[in-house]
TORMAR-510547 format. One line per field, with one value per atom (N, C-alpha, C): residue number from 1; atom name; x negated, y negated, z negated. Coordinates in steps of 0.02 Angstrom, whole numbers, plus 50000, padded with zeros to 5 digits. Example, Ala and Ser with C-alpha at 12.3 -4.5 7.8 and 13.67 -1.06 7.14 Angstrom:
2
bavex c(1/1/1/2/2/2)
dodo c(N/CA/C/N/CA/C)
c1 c(49340/49385/49340/49358/49316/49355)
c2 c(50284/50225/50165/50112/50053/49998)
c3 c(49610/49610/49610/49646/49643/49606)
This chain:
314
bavex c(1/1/1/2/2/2/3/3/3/4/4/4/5/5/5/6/6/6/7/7/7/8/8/8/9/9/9/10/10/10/11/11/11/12/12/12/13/13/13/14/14/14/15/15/15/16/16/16/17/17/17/18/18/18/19/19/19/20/20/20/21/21/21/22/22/22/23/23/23/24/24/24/25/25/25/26/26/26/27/27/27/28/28/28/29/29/29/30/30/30/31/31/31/32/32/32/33/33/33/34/34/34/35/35/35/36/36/36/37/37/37/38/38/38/39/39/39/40/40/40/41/41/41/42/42/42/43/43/43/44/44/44/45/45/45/46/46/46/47/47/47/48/48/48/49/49/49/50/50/50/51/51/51/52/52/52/53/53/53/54/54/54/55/55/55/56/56/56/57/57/57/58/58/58/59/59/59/60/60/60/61/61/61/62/62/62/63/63/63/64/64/64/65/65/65/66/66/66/67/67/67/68/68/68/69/69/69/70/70/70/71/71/71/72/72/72/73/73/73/74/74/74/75/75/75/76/76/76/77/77/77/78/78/78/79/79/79/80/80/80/81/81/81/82/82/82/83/83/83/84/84/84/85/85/85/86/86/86/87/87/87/88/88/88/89/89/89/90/90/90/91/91/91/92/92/92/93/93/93/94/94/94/95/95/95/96/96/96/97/97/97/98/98/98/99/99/99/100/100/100/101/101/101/102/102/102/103/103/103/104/104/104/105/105/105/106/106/106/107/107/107/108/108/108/109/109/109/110/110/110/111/111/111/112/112/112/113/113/113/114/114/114/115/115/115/116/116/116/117/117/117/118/118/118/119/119/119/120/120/120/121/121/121/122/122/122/123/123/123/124/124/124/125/125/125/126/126/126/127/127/127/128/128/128/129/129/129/130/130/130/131/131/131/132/132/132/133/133/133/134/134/134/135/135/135/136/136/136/137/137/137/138/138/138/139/139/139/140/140/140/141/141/141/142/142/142/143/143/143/144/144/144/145/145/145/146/146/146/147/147/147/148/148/148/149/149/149/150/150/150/151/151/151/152/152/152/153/153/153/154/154/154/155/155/155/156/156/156/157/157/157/158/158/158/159/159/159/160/160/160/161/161/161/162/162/162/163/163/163/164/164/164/165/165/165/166/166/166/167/167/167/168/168/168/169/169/169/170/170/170/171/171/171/172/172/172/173/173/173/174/174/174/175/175/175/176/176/176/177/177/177/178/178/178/179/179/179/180/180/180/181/181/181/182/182/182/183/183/183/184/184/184/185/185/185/186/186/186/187/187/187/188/188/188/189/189/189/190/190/190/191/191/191/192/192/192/193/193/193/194/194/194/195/195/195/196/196/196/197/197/197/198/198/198/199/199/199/200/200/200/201/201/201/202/202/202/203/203/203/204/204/204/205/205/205/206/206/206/207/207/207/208/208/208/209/209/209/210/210/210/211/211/211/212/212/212/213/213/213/214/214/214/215/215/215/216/216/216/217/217/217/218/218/218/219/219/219/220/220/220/221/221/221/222/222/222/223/223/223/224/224/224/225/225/225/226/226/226/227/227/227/228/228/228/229/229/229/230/230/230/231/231/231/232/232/232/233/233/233/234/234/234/235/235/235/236/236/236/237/237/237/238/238/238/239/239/239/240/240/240/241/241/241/242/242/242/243/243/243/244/244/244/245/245/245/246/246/246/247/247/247/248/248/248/249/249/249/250/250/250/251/251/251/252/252/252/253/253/253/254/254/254/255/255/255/256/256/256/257/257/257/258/258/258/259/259/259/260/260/260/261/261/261/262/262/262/263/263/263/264/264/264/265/265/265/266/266/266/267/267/267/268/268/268/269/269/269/270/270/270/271/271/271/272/272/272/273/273/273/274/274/274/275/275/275/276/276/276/277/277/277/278/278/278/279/279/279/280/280/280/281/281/281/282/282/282/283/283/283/284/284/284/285/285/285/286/286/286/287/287/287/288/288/288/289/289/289/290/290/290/291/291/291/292/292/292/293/293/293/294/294/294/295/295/295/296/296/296/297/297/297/298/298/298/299/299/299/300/300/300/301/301/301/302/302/302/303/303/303/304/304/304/305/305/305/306/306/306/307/307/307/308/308/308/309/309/309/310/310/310/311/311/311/312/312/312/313/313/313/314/314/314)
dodo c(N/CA/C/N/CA/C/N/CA/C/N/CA/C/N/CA/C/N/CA/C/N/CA/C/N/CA/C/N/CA/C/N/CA/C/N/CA/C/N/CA/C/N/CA/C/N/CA/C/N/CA/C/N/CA/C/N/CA/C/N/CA/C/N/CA/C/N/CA/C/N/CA/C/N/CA/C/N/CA/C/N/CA/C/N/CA/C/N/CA/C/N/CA/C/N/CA/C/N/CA/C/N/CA/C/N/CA/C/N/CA/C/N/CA/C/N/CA/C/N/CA/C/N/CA/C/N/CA/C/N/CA/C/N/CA/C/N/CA/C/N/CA/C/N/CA/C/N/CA/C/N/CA/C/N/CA/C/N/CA/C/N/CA/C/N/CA/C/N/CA/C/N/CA/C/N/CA/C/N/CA/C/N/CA/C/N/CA/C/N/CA/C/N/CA/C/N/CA/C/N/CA/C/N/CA/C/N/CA/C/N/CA/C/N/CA/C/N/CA/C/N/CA/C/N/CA/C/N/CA/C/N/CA/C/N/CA/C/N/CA/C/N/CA/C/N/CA/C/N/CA/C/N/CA/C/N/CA/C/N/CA/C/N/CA/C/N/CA/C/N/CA/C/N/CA/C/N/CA/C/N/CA/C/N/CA/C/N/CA/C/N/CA/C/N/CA/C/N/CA/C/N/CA/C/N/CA/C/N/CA/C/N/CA/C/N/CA/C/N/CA/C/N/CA/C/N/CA/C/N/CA/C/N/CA/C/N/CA/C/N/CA/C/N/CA/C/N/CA/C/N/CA/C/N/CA/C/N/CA/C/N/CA/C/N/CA/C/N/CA/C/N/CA/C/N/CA/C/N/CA/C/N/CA/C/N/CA/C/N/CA/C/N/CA/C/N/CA/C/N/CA/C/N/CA/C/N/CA/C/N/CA/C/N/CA/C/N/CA/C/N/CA/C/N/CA/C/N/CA/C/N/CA/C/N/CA/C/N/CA/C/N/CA/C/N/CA/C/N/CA/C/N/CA/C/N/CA/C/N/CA/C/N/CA/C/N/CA/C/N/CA/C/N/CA/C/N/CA/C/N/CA/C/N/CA/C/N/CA/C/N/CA/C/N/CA/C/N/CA/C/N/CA/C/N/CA/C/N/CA/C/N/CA/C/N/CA/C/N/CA/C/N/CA/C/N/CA/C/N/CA/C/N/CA/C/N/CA/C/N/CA/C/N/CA/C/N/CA/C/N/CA/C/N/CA/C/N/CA/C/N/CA/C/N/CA/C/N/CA/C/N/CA/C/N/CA/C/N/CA/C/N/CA/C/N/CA/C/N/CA/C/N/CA/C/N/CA/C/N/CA/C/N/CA/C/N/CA/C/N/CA/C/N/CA/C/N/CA/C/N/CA/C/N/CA/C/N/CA/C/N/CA/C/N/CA/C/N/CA/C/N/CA/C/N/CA/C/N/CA/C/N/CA/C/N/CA/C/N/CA/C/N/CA/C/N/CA/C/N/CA/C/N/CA/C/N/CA/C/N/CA/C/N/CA/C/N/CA/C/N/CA/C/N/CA/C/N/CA/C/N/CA/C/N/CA/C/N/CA/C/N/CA/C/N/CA/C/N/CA/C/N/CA/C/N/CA/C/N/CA/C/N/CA/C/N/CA/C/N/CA/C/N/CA/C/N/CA/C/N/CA/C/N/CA/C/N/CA/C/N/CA/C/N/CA/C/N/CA/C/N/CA/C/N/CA/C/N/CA/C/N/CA/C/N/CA/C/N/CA/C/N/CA/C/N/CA/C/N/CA/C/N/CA/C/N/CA/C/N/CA/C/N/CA/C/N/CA/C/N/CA/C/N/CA/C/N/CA/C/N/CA/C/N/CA/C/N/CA/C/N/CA/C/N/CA/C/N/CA/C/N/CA/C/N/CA/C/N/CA/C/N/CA/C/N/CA/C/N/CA/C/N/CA/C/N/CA/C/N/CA/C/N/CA/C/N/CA/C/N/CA/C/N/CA/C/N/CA/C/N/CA/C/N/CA/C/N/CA/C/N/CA/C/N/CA/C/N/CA/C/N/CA/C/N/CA/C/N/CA/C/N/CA/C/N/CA/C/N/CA/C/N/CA/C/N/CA/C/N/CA/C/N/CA/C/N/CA/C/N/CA/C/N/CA/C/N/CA/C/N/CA/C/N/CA/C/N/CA/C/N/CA/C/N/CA/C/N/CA/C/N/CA/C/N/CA/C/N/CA/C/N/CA/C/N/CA/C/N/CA/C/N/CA/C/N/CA/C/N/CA/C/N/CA/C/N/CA/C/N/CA/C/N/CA/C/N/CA/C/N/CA/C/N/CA/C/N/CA/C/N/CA/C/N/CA/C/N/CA/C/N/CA/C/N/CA/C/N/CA/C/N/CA/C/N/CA/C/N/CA/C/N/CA/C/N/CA/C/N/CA/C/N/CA/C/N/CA/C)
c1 c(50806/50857/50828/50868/50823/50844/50802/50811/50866/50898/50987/50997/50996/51046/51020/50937/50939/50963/50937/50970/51040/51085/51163/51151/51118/51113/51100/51051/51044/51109/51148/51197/51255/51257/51312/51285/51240/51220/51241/51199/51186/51284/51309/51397/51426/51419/51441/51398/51340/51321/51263/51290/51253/51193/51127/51045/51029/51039/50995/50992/50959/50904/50854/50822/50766/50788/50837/50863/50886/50915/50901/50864/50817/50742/50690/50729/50706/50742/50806/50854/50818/50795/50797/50720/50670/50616/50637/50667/50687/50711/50759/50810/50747/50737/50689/50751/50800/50867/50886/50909/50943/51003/51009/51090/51082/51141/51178/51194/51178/51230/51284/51335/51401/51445/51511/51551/51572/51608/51606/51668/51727/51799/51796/51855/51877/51946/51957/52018/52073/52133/52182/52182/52173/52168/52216/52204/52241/52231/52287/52255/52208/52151/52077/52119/52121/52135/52106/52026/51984/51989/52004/52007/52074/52108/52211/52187/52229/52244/52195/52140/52087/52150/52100/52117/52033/52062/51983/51994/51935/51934/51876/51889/51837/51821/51745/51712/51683/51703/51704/51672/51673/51643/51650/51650/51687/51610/51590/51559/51589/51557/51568/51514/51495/51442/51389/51347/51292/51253/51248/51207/51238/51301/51348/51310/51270/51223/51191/51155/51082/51114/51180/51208/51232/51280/51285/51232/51201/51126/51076/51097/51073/51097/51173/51238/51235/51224/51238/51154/51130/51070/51058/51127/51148/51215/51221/51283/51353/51371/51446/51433/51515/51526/51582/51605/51622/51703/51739/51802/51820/51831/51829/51794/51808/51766/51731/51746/51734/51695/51665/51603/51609/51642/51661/51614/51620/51608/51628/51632/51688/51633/51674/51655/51715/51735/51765/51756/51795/51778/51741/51744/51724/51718/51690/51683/51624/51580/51547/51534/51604/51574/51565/51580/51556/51495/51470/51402/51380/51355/51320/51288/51286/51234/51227/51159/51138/51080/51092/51048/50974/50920/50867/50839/50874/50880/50816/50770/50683/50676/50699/50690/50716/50789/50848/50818/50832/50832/50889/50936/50968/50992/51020/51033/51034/51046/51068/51143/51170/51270/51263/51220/51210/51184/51139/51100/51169/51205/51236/51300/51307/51371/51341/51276/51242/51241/51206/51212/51288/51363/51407/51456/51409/51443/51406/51361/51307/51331/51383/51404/51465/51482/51529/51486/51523/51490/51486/51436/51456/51432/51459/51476/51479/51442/51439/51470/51528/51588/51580/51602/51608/51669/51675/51732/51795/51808/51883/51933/51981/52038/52064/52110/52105/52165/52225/52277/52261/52198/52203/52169/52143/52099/52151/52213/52243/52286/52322/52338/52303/52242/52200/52217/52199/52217/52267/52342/52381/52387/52363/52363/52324/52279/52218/52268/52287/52332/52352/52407/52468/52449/52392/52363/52318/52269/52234/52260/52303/52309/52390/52434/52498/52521/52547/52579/52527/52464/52430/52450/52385/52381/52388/52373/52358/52403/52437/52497/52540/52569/52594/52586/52502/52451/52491/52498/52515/52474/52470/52426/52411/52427/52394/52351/52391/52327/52264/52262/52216/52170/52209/52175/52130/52161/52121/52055/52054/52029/51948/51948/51917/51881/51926/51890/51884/51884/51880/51813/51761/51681/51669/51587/51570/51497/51465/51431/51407/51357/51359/51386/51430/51477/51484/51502/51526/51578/51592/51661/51613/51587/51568/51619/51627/51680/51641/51671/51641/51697/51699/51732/51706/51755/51755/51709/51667/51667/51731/51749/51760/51740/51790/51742/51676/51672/51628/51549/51579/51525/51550/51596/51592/51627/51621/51696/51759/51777/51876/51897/51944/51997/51947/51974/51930/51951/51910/51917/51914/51851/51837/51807/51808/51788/51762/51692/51692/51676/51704/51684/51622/51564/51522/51461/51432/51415/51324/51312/51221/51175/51153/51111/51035/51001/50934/50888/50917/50877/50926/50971/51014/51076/51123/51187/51239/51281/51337/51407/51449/51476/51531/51592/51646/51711/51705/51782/51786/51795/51800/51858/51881/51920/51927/51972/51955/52007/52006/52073/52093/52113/52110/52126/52144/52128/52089/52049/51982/51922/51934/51896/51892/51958/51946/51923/51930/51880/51804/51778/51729/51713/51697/51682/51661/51709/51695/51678/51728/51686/51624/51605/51552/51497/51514/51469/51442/51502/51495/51439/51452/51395/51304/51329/51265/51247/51285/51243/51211/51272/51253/51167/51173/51080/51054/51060/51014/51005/51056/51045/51011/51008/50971/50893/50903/50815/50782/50828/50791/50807/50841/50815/50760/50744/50689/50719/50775/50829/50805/50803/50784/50841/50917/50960/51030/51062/51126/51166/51235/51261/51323/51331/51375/51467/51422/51503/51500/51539/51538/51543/51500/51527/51530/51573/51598/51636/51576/51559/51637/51664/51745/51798/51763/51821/51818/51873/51845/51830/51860/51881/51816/51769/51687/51635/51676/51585/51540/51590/51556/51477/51491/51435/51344/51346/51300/51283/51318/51273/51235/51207/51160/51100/51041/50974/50943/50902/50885/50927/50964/51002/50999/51006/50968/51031/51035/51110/51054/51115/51095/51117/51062/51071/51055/51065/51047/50975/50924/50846/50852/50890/50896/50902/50873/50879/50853/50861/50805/50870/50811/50816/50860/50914/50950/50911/50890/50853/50854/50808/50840/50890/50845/50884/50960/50964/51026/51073/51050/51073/51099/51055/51064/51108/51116/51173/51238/51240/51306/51323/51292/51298/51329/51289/51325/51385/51398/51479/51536/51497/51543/51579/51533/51544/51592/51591/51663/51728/51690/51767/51816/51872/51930/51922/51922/51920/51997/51985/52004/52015/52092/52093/52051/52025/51975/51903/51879/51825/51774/51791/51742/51737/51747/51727/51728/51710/51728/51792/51778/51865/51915/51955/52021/52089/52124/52180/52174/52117/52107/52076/52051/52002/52020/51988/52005/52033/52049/52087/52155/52179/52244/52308/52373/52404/52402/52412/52423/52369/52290/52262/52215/52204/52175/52195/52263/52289/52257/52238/52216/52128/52130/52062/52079/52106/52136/52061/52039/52027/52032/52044/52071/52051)
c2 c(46153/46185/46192/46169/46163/46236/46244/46290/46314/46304/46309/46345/46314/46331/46415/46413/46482/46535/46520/46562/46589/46539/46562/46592/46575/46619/46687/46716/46797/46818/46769/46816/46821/46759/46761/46837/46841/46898/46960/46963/47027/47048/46986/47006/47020/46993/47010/47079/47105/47144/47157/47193/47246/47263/47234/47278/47224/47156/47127/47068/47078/47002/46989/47037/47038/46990/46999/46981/46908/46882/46829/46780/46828/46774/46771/46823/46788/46742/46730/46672/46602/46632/46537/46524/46577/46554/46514/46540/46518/46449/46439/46380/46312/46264/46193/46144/46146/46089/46083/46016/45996/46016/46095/46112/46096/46082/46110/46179/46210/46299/46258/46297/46255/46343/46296/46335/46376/46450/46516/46530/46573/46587/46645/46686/46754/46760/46793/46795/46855/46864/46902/46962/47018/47078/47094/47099/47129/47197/47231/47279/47280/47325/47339/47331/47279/47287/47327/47371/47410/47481/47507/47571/47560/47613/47655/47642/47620/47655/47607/47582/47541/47464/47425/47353/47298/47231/47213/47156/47110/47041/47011/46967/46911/46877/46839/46801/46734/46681/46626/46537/46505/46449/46387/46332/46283/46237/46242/46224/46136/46100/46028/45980/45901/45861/45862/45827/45827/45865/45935/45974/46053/46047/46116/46144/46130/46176/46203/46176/46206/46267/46233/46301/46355/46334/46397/46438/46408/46452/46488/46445/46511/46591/46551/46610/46650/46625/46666/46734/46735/46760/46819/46802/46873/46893/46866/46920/46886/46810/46775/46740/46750/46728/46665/46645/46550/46569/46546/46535/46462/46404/46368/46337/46289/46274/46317/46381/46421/46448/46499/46544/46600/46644/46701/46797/46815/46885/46938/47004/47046/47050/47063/47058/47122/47171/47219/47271/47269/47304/47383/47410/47483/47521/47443/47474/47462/47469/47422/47441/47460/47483/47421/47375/47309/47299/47302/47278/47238/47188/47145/47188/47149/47169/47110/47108/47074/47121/47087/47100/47081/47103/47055/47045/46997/46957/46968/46960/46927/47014/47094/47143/47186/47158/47193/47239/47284/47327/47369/47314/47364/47424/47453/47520/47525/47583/47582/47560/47577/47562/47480/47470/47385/47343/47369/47340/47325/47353/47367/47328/47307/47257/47185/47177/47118/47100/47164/47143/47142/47164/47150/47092/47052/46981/46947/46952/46887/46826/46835/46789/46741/46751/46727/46663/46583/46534/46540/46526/46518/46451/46387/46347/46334/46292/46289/46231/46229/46167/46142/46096/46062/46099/46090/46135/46078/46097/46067/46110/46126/46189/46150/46195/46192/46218/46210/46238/46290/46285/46356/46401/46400/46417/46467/46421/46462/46493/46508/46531/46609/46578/46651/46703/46668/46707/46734/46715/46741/46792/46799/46858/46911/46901/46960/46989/46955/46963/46992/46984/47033/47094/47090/47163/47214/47169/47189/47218/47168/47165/47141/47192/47182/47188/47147/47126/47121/47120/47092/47029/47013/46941/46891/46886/46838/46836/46869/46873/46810/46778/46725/46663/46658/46603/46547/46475/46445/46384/46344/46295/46257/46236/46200/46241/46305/46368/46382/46370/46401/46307/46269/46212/46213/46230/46226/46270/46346/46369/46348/46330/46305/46226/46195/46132/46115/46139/46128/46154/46150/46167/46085/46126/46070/46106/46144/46135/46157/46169/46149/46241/46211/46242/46239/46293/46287/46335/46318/46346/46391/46449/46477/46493/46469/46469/46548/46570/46606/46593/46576/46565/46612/46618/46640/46582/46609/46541/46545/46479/46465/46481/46463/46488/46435/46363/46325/46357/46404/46427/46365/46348/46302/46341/46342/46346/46342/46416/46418/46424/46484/46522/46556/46513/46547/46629/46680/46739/46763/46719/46722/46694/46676/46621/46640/46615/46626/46605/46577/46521/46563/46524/46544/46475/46499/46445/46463/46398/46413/46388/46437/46443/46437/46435/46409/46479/46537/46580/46633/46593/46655/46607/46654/46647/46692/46671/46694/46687/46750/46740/46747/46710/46687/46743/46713/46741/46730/46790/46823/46823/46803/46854/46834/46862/46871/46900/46884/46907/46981/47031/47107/47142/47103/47152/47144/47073/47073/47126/47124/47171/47238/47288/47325/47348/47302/47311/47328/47261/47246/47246/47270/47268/47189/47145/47084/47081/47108/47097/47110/47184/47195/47148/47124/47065/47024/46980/46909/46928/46967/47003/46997/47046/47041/46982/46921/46858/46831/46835/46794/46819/46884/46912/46878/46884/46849/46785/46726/46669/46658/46693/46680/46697/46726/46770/46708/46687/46627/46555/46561/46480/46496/46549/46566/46588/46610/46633/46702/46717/46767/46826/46825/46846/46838/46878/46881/46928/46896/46892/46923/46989/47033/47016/46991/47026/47080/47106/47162/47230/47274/47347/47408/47416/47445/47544/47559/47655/47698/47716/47741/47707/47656/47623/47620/47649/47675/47602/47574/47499/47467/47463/47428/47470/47524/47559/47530/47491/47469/47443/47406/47369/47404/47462/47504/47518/47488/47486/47452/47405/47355/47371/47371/47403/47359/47332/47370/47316/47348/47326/47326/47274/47259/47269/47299/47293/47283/47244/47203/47238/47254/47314/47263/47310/47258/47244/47286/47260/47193/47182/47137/47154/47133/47154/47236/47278/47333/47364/47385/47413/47473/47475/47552/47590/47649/47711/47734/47730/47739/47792/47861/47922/47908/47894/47853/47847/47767/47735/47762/47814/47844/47897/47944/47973/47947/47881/47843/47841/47817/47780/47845/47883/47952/47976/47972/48001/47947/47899/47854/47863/47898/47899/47987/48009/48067/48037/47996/47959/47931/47931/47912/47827/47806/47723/47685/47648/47603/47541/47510/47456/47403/47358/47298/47324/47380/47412/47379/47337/47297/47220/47210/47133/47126/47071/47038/47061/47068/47099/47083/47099/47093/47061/47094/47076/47052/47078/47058/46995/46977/46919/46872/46842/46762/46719/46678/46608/46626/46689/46685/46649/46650/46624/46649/46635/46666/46687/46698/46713/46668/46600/46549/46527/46532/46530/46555/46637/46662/46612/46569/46540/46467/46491/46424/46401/46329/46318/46261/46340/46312/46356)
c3 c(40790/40747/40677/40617/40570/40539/40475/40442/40413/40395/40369/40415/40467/40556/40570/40558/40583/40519/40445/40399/40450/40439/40455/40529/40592/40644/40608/40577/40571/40544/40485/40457/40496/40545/40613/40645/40667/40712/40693/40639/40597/40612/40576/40563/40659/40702/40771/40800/40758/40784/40739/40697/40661/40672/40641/40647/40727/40729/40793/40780/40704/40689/40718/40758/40818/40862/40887/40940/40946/40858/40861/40829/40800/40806/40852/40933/40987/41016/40985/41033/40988/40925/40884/40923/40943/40980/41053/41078/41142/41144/41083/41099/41061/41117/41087/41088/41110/41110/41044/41016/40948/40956/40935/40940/40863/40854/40791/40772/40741/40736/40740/40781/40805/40754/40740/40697/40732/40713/40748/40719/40743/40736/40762/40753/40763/40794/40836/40863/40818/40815/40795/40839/40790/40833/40882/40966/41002/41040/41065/41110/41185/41176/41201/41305/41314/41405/41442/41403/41428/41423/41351/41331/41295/41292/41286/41195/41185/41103/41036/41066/41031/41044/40988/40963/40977/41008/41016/40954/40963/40914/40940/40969/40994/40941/40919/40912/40940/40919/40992/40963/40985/40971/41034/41011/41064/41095/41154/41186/41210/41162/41163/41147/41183/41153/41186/41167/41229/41266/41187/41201/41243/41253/41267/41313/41380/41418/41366/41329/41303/41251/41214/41184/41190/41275/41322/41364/41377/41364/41330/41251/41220/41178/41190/41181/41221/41293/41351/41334/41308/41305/41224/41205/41162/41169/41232/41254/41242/41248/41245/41339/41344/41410/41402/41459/41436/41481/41422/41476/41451/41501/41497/41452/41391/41358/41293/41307/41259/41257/41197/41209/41185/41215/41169/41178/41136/41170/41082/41106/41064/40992/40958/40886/40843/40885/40857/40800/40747/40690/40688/40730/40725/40817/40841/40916/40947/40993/41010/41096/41135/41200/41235/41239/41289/41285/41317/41330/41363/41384/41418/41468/41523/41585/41636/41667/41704/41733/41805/41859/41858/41882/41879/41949/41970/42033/42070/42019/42070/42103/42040/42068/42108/42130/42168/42211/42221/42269/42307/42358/42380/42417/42391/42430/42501/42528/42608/42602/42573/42592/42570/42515/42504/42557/42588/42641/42700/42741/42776/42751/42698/42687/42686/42674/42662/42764/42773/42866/42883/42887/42891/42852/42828/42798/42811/42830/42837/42869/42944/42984/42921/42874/42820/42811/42818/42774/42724/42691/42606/42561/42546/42514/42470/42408/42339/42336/42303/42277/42230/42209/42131/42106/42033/42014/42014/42069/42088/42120/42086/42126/42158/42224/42283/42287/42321/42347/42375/42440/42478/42427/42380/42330/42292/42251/42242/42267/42314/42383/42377/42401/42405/42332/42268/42219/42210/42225/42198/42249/42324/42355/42323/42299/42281/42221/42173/42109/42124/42161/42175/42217/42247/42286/42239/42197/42160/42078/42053/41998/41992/42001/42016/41937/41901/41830/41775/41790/41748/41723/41670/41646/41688/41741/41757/41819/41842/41863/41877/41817/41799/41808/41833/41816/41864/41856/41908/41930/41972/41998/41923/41871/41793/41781/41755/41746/41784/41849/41884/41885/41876/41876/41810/41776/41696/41706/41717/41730/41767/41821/41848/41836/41823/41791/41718/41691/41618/41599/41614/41604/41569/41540/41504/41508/41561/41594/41658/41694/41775/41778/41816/41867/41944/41975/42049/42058/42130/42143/42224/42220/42287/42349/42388/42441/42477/42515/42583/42620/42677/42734/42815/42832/42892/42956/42976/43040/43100/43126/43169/43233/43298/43383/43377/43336/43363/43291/43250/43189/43131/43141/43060/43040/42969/42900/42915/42913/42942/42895/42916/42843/42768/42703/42651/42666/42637/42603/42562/42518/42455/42421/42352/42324/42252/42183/42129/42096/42049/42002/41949/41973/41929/41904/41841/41786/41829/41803/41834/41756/41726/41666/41706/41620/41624/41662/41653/41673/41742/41749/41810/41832/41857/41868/41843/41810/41785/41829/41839/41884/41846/41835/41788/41810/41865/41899/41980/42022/42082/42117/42175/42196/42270/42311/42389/42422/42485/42523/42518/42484/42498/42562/42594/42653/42694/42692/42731/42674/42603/42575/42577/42605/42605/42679/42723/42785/42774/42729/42700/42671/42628/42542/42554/42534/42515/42446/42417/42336/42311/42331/42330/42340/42420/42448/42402/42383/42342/42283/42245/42189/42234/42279/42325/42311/42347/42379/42324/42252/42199/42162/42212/42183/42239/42279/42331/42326/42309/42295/42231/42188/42093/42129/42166/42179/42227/42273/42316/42280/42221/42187/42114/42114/42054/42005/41995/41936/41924/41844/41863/41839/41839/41825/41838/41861/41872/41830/41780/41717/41745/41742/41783/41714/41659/41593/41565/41544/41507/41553/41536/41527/41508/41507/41472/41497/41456/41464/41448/41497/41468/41505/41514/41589/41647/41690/41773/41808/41781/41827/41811/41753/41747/41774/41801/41833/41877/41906/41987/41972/41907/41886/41879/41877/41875/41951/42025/42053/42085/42025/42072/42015/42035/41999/42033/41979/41902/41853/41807/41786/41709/41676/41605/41540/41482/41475/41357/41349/41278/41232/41190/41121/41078/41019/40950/40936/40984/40981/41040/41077/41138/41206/41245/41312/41327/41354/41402/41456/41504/41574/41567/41609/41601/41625/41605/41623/41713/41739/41804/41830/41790/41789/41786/41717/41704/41758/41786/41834/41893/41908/41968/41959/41913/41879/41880/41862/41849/41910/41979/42040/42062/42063/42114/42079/42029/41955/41993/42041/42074/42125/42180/42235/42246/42178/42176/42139/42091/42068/42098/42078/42141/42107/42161/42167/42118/42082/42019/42064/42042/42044/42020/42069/42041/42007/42048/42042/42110/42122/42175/42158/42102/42097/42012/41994/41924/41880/41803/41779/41802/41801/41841/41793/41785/41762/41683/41660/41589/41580/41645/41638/41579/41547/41489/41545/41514/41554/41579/41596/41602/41559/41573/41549/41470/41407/41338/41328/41375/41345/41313/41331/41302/41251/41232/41168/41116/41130/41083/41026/41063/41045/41000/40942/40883/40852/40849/40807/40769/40705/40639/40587)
């Protein structure tokens, strides 16, 4: 990356996030790939899907060309997440509750109620696909939609949409199946499925979702999070890329309980406080349970219908 490229990285940064030139003159150390600084756009202010009364504005950039892994990798590492070919993450005038978080896979430690969903799913196949949608695929989604996320965004979505969604990467991708076994132990009826991206240092988990009423037997959602730590930790990853969250919304708490859990300031990465952590976890277990508080964002997710639109460039 030559010199020009990083000048304009600090004043990109500095402008998406105020006081974390640290942060990315640890990303220009990191990155040895011939990116180009790739050009950067702003979305038209809409209302916050997260918090009542606020306005958001994404910041975004088009992941294209030879090098789009190596650039989504090093985006993914100050905090932008990928909807389809995109790279976006919030850039709001006078806000800054989204936060980045990821797991650190190699240190998981789960709980007793974690332990006990990991032993009650275990018998589930689970299957890494190419990103190719699937009829029963979407099938499954529009059940969870309508159980989970009844007139949301994504509501609308129809087999193009959910096709786009899913195949429109431009880099390595999968489609995680879990299936039920069969009387003979093979792969039956899906339950749940999640399209997630595989980076240089973890797994990023895109988009979730699952039969709801085998989940609320099961915390299936829960599960899938589980496995995706358990699988980053047994291929040497050392991170799992939870998305945003975001302090003030009932529906992102869930995310605080998997520890130890890393969340991105304007110095860069550090560890949520355990105290902390453990504070948040138990503020949980009195809170009255939130729609789509057991898996990946929900109804706001990117890629829905109108919301890819929002990403012009021009």
């Amino acid at each position: 990356m030559d010199e020009s490229a990083l000048h304009k990285g600090w004043a990109f940064t500095q402008w998406i996030n105020p006081g974390s030139i640290r942060q990315t003159k640890r990303m220009q150390e990191e990155v040895t790939a011939p990116v180009r600084f790739p050009r950067f756009f702003v979305t038209s202010p809409a209302p916050c899907p997260y918090l009542p009364g606020r306005t958001e504005r994404k910041v975004f950039t088009e992941l294209k060309g030879p090098h789009s892994e190596q650039l989504h990798d090093a985006l993914s590492r100050i905090g932008f997440r990928r909807s389809q070919t995109v790279a976006y993450r919030p850039s709001c005038v006078d806000c800054r509750a989204c936060i980045s978080v990821r797991v650190v896979a190699k240190e998981f430690c789960p709980s007793t109620t974690q332990r006990r969903n990991l032993r009650r799913n275990d018998h589930l196949v689970v299957t890494e696909c190419r990103p190719w949608a699937t009829a029963e695929q979407f099938e499954l989604l529009q059940k969870y939609l309508a159980h989970r996320h009844p007139g949301g965004g994504m509501a609308a979505m129809d087999e193009v949409d959910f096709a786009d969604m899913v195949e429109h990467t431009s880099v390595s991708s999968v489609v995680v199946e879990y299936r039920e076994p069969d009387v003979d132990g093979r792969a039956g009826r899906l339950v749940a499925a999640c399209l997630t991206d595989r980076q240089g240092d973890g797994l990023s988990m895109i988009y979730s979702f699952y039969d709801p009423d085998y989940a609320e037997r099961d915390g299936l959602g829960n599960f899938v999070i589980l496995d995706h730590i358990r699988r980053a930790g047994g291929d040497g990853l050392d991170y799992v890329y939870l998305g945003y969250w975001v302090d003030g919304s009932p529906r992102m708490q869930y995310k605080v309980r998997y520890r130890p859990l890393e969340q991105l300031g304007p110095e860069g990465w550090s560890r949520m406080a355990d105290g902390e952590q453990t504070a948040r976890i138990a503020s949980l277990a009195v809170a009255a349970p939130q729609p789509g508080d057991d898996g990946i964002e929900g109804a706001s997710k990117d890629g829905a219908p109108g919301e890819q639109r929002q990403y012009r460039f021009v």
